[in-house]
TIPAMI-813745 format. One record per atom (N, C-alpha, C, CB): residue in one letter; x, y, z negated. Coordinates in nm, 4 decimals. Glycine has a CB too. Layout:
BEGIN
   code          x          y          z
      a          X          Y          Z
...
***
This chain:
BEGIN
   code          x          y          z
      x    -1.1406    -7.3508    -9.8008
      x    -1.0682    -7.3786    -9.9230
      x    -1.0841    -7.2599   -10.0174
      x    -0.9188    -7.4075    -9.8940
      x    -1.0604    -7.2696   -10.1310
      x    -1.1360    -7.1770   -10.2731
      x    -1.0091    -7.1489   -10.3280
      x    -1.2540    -7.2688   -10.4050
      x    -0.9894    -7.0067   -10.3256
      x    -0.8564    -6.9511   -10.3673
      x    -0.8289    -6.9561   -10.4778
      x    -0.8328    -6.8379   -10.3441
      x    -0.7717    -6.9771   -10.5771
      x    -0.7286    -7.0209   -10.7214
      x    -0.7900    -6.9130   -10.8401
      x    -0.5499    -7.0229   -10.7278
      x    -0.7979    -6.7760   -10.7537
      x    -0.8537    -6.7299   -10.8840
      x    -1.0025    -6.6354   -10.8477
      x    -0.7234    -6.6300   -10.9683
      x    -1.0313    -6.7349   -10.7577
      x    -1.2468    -6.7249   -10.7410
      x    -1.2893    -6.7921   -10.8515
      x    -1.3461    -6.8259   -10.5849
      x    -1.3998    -6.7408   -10.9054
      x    -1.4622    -6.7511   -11.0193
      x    -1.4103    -6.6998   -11.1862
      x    -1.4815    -6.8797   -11.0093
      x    -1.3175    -6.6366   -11.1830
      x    -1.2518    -6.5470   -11.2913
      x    -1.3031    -6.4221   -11.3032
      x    -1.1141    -6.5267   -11.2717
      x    -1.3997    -6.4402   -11.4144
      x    -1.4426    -6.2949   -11.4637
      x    -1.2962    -6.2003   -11.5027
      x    -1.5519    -6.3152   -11.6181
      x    -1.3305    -6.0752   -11.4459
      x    -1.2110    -5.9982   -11.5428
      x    -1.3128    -5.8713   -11.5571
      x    -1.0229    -5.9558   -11.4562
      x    -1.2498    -5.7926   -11.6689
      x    -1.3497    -5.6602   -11.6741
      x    -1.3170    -5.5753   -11.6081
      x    -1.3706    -5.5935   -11.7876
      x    -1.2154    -5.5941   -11.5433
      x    -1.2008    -5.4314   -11.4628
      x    -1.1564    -5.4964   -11.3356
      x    -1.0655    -5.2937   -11.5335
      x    -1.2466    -5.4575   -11.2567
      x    -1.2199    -5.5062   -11.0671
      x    -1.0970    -5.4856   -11.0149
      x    -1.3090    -5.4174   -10.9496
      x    -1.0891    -5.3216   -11.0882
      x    -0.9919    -5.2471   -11.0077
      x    -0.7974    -5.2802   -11.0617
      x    -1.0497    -5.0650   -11.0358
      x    -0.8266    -5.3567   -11.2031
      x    -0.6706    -5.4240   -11.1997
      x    -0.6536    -5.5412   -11.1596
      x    -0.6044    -5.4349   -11.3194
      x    -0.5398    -5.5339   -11.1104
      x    -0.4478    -5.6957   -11.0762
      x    -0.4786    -5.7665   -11.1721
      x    -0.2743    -5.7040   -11.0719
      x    -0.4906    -5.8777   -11.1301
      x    -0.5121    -6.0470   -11.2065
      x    -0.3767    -6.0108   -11.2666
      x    -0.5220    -6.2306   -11.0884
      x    -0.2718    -6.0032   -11.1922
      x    -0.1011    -6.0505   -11.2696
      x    -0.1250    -5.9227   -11.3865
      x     0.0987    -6.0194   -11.1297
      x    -0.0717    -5.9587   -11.4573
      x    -0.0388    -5.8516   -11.5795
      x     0.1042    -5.8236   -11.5537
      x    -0.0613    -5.9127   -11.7466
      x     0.1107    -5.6881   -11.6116
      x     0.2813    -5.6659   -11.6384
      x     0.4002    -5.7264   -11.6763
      x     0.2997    -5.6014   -11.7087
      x     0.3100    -5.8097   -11.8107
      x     0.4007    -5.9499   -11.8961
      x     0.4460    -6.0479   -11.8174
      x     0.3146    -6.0407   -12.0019
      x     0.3716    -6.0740   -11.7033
      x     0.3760    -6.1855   -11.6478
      x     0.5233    -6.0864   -11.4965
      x     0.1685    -6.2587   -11.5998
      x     0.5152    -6.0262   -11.4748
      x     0.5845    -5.9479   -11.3647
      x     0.7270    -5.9373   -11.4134
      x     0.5178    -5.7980   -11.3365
      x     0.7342    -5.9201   -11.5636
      x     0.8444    -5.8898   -11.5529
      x     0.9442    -5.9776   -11.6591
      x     0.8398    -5.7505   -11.5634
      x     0.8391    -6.1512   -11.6523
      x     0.8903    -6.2288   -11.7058
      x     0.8852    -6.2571   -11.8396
      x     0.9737    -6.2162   -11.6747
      x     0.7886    -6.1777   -11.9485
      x     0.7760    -6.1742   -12.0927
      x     0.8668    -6.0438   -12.1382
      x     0.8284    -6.3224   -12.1613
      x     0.9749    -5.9954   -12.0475
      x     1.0596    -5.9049   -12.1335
      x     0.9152    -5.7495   -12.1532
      x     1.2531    -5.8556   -12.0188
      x     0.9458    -5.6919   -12.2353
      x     0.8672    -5.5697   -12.2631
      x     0.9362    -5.4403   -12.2818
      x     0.7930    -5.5899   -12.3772
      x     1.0460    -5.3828   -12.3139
      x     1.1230    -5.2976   -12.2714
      x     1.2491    -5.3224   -12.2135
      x     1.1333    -5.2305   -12.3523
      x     1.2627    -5.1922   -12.1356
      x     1.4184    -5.1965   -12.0365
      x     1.5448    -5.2343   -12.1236
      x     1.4625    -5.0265   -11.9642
      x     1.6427    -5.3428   -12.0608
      x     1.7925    -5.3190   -12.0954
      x     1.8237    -5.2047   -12.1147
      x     1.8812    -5.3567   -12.0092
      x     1.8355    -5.1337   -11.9819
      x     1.9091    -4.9510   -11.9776
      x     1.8220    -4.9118   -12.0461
      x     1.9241    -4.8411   -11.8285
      x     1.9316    -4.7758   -12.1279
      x     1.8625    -4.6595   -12.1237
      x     1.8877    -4.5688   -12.0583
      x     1.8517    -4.6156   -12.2104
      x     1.9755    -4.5783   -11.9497
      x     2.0128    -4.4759   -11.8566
      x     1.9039    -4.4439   -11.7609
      x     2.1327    -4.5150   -11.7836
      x     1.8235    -4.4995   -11.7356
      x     1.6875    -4.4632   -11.6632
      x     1.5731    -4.3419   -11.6933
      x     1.6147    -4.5803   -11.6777
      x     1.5819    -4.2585   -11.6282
      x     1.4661    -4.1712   -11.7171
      x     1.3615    -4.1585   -11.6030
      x     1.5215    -3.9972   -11.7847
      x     1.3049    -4.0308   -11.6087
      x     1.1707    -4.0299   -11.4572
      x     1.2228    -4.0044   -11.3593
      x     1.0443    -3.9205   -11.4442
      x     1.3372    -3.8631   -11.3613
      x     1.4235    -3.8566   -11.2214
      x     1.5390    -3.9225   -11.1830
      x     1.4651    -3.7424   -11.2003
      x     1.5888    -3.9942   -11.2375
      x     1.6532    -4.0627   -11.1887
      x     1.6617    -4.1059   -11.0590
      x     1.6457    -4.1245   -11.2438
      x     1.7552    -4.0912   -10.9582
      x     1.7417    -4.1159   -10.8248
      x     1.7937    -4.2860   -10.7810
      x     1.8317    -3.9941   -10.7519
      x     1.7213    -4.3388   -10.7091
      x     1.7477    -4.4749   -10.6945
      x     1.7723    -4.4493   -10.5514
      x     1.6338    -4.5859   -10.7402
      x     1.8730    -4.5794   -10.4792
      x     1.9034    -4.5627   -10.3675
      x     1.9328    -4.7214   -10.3261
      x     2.0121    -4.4556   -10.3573
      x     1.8791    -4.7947   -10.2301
      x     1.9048    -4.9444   -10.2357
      x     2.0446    -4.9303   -10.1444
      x     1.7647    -5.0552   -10.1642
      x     2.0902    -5.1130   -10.1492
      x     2.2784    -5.0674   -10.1422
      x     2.2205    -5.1429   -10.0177
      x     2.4528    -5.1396   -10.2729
      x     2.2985    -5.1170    -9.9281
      x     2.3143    -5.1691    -9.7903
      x     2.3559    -5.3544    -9.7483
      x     2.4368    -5.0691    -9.7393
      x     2.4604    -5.3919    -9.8483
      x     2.5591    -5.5288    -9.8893
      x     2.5565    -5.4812   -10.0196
      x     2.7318    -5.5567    -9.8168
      x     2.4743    -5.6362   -10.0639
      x     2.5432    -5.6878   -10.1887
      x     2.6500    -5.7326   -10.2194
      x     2.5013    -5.7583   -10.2289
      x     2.7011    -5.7205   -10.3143
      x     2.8548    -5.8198   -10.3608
      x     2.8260    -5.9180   -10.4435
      x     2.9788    -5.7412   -10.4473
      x     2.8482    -6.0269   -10.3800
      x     2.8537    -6.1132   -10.4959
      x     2.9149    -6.1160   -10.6536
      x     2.9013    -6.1970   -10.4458
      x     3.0209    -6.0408   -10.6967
      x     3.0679    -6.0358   -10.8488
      x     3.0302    -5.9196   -10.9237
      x     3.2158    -6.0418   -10.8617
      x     2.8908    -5.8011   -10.7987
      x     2.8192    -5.7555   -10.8912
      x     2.6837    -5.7610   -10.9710
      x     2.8277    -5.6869   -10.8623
      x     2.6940    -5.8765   -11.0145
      x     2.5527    -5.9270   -11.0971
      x     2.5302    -6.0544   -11.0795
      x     2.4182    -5.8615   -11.0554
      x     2.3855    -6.0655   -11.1395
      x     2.3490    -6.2034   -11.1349
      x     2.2671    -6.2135   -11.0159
      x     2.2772    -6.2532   -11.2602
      x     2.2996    -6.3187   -10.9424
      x     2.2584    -6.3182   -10.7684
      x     2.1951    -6.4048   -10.8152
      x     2.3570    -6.3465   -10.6231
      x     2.1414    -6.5099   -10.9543
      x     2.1008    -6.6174   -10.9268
      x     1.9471    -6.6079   -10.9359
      x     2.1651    -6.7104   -11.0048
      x     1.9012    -6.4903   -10.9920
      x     1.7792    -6.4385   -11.0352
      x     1.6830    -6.4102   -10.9058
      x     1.8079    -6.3081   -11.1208
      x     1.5578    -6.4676   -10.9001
      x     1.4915    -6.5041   -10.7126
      x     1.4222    -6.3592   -10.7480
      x     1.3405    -6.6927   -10.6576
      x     1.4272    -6.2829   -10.6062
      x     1.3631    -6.1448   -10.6113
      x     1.1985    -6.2283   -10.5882
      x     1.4319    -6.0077   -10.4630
      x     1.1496    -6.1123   -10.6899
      x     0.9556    -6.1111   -10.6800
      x     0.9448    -6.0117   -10.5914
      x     0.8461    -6.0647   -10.8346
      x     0.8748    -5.9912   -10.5315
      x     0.7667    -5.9221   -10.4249
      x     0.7222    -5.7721   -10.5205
      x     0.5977    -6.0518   -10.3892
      x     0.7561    -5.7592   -10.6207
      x     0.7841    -5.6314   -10.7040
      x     0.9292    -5.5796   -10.6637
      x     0.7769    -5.6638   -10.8727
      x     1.0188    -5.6531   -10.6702
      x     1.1874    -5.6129   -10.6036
      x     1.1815    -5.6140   -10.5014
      x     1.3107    -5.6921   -10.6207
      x     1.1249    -5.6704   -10.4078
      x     1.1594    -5.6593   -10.2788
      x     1.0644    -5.5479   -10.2117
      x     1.1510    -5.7982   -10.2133
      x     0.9700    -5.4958   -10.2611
      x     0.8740    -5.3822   -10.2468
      x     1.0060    -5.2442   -10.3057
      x     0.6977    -5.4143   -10.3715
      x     1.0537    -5.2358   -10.3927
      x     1.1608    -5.1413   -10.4799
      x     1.2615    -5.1194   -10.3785
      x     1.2340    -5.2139   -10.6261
      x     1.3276    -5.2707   -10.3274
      x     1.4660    -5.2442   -10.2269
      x     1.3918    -5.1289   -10.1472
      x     1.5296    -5.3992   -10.1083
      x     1.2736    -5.2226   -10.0607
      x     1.2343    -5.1277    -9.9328
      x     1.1864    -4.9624    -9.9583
      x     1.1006    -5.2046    -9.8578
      x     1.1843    -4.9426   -10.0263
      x     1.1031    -4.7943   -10.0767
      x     1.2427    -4.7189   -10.1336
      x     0.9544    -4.8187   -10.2308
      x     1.3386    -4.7645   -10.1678
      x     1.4740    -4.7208   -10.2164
      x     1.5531    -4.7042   -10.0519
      x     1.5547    -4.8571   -10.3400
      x     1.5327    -4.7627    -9.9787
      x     1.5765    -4.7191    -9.8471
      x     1.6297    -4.5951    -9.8426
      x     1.4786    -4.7217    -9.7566
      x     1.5344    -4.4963    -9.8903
      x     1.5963    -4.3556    -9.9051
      x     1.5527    -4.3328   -10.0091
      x     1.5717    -4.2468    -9.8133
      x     1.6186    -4.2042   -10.0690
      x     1.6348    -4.1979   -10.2388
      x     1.4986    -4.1697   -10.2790
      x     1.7440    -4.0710   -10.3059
      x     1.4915    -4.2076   -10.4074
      x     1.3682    -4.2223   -10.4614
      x     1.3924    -4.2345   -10.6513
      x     1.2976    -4.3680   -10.3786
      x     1.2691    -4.1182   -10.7152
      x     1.3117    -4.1583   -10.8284
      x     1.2598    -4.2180   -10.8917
      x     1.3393    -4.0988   -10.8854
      x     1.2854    -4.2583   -11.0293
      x     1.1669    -4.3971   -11.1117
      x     1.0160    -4.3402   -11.1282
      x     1.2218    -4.4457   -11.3109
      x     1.0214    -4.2300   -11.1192
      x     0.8678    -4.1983   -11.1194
      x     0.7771    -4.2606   -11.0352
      x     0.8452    -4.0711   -11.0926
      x     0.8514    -4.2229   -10.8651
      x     0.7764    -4.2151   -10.7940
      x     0.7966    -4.4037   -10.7364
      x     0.8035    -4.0753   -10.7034
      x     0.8999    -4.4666   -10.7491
      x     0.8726    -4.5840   -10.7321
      x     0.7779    -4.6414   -10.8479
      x     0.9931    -4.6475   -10.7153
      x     0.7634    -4.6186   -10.9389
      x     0.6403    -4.6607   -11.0577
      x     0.5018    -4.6234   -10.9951
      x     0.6558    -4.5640   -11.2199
      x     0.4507    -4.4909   -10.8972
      x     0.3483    -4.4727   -10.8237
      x     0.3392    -4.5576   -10.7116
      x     0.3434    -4.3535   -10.7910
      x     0.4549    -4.5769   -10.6717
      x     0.4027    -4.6612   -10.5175
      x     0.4093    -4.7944   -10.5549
      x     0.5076    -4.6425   -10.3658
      x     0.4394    -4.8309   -10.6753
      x     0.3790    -5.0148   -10.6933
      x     0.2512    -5.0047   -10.8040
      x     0.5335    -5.1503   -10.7840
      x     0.2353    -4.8627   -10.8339
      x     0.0851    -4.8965   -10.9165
      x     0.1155    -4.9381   -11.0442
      x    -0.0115    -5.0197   -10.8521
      x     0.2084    -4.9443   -11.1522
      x     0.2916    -5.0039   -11.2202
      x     0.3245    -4.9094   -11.3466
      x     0.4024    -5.0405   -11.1332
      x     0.3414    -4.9336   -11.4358
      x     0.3639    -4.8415   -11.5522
      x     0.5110    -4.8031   -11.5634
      x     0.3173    -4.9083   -11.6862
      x     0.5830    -4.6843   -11.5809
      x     0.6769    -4.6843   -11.5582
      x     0.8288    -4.7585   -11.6247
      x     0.6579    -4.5877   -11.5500
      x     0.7498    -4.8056   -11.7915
      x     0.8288    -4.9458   -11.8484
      x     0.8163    -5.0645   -11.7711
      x     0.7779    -4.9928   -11.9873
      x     0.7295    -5.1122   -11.7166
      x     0.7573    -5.2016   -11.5904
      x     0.8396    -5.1949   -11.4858
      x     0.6691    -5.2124   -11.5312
      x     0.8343    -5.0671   -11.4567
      x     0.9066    -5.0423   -11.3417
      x     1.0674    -5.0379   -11.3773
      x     0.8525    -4.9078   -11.2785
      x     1.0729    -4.9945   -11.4998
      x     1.2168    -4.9505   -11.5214
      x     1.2891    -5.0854   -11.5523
      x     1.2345    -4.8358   -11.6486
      x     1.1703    -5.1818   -11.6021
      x     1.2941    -5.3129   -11.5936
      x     1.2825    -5.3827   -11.4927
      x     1.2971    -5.4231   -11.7025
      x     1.1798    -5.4091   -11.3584
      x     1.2286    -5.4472   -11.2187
      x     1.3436    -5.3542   -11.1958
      x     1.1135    -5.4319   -11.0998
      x     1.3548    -5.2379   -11.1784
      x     1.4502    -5.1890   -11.1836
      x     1.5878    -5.1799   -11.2201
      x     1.4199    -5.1500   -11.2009
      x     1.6092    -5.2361   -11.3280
      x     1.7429    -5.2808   -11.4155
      x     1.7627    -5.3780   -11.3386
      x     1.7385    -5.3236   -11.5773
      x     1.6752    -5.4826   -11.3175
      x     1.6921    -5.5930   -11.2288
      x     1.7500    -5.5799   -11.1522
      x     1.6143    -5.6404   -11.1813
      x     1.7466    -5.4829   -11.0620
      x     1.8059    -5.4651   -10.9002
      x     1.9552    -5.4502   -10.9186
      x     1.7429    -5.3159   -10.8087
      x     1.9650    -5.3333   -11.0643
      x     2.1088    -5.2577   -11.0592
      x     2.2105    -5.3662   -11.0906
      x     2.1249    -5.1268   -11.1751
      x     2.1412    -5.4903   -11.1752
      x     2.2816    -5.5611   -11.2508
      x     2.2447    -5.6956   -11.1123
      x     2.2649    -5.6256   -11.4939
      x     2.1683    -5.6813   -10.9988
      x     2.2022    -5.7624   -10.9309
      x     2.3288    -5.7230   -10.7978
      x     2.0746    -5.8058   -10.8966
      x     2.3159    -5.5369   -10.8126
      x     2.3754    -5.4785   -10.7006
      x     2.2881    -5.4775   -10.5795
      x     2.4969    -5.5447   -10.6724
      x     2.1583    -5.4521   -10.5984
      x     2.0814    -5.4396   -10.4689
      x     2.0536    -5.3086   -10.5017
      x     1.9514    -5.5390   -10.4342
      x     2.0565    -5.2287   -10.6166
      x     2.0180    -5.0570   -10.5608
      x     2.1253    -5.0034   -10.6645
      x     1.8171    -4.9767   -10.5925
      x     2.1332    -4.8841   -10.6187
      x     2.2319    -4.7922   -10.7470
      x     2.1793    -4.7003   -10.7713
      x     2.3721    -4.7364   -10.7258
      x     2.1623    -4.6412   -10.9286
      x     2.0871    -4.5401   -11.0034
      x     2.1926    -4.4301   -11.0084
      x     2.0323    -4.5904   -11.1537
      x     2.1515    -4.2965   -11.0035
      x     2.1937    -4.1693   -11.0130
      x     2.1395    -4.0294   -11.1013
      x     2.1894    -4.1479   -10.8961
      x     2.2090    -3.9452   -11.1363
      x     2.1105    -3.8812   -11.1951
      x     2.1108    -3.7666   -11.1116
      x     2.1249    -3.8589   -11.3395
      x     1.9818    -3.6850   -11.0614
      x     1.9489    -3.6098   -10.9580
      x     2.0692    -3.4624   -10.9478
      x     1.7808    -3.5723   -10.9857
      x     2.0996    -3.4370   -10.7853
      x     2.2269    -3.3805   -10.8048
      x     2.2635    -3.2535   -10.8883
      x     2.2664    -3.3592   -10.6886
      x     2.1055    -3.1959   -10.9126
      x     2.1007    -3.0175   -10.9722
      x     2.2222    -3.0789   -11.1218
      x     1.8555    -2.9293   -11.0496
      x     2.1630    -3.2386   -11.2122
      x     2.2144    -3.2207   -11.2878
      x     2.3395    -3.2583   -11.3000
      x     2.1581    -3.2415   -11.3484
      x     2.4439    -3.3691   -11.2009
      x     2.5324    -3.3981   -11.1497
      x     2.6210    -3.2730   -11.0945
      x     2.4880    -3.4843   -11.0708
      x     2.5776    -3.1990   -11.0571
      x     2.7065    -3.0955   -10.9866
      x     2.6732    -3.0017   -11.1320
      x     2.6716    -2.9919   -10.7772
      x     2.6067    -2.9687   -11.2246
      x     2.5923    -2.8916   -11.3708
      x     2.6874    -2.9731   -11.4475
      x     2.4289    -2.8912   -11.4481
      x     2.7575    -3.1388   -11.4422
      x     2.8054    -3.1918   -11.5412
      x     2.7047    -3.2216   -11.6517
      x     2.9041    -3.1167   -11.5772
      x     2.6627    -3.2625   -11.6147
      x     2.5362    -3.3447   -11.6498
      x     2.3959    -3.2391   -11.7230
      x     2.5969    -3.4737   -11.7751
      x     2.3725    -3.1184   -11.7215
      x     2.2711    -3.0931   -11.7293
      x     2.2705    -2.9371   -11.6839
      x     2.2276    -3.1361   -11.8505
      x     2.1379    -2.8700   -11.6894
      x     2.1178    -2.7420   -11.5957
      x     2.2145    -2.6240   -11.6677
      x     1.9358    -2.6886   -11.5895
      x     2.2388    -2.5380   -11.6048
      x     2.3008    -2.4292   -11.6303
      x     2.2151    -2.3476   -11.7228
      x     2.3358    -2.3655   -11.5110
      x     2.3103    -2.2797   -11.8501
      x     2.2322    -2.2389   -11.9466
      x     2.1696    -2.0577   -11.8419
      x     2.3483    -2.2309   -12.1256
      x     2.1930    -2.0286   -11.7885
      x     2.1320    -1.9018   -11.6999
      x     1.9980    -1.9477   -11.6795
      x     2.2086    -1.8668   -11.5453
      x     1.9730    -2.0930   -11.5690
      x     1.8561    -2.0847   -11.5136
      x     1.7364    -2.0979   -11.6697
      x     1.8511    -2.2179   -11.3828
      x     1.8110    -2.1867   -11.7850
      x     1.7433    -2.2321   -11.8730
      x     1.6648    -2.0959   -11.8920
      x     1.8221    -2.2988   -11.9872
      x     1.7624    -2.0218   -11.9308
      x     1.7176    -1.8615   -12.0300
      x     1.5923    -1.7822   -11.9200
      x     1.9085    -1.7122   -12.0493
      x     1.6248    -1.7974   -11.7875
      x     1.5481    -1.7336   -11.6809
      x     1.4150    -1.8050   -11.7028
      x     1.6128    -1.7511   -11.5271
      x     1.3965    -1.9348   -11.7299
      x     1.2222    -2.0011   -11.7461
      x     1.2034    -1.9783   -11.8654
      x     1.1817    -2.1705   -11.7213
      x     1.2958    -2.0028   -11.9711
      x     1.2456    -1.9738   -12.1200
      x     1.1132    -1.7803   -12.1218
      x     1.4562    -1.9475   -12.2378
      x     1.2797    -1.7171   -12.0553
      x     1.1858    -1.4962   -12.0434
      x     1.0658    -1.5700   -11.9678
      x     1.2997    -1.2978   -11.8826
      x     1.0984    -1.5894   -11.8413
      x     0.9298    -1.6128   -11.7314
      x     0.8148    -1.6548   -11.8384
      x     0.9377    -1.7821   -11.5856
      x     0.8760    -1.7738   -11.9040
      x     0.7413    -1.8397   -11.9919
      x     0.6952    -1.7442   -12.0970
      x     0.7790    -1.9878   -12.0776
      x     0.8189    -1.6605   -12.1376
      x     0.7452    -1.5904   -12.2708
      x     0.6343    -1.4381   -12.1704
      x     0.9226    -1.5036   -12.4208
      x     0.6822    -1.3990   -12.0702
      x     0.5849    -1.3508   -11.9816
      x     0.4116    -1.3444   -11.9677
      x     0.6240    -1.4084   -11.8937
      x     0.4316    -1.4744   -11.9932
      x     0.2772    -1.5522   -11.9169
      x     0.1659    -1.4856   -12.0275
      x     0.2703    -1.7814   -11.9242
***
């Protein structure tokens, strides 16, 4: 039997037939903007049902995200391990959070700072850099 997409020229071997558009449903940028590159993702153990929309069927892009969120992981590096641009990634991603299958964080250096680095270490790379 002849697999559906034998005989489809494409120009580049090395990308996926699916396009991005098609992955992430026509949308083209993220809901959030709370997402940046480090952002730490962590998949939830139990879902709750009254957090999100449960009615939305996970793609094989989310269910690749849950498993790799197992242990923390940030949007960068889940955007490397599906091969994926990281605006793609960030709205499978949104996906997960408003379904309650993973929860986003922001990495702890800037969490225990109150949300960003201490002006000391700043001034310490600013001298190093003027160094170089």
């Amino acid at each position: 039997m002849k697999h559906w997409t034998e005989g489809f020229e494409d120009d580049d071997a090395d990308e996926p037939l699916v396009r991005p558009y098609t992955i992430t449903g026509g949308r083209t940028a993220p809901e959030r903007d709370d997402l940046t590159l480090i952002t730490l993702l962590t998949a939830m153990s139990e879902v709750s049902p009254e957090t999100g929309r449960g009615a939305r069927r996970m793609q094989p892009e989310h269910r690749t995200i849950v498993a790799l969120c197992k242990r923390p992981l940030a949007v960068a590096e889940v955007a490397s391990a599906l091969n994926l641009p990281v605006s793609v990634t960030k709205i499978l991603i949104g996906d997960l959070i408003e379904t309650g299958r993973l929860r986003a964080r922001p990495p702890l250096a800037f969490a225990q700072a109150g949300g960003s680095p201490e002006m000391a270490i700043l001034e310490a790379v600013r001298d190093g850099l003027r160094k170089l």
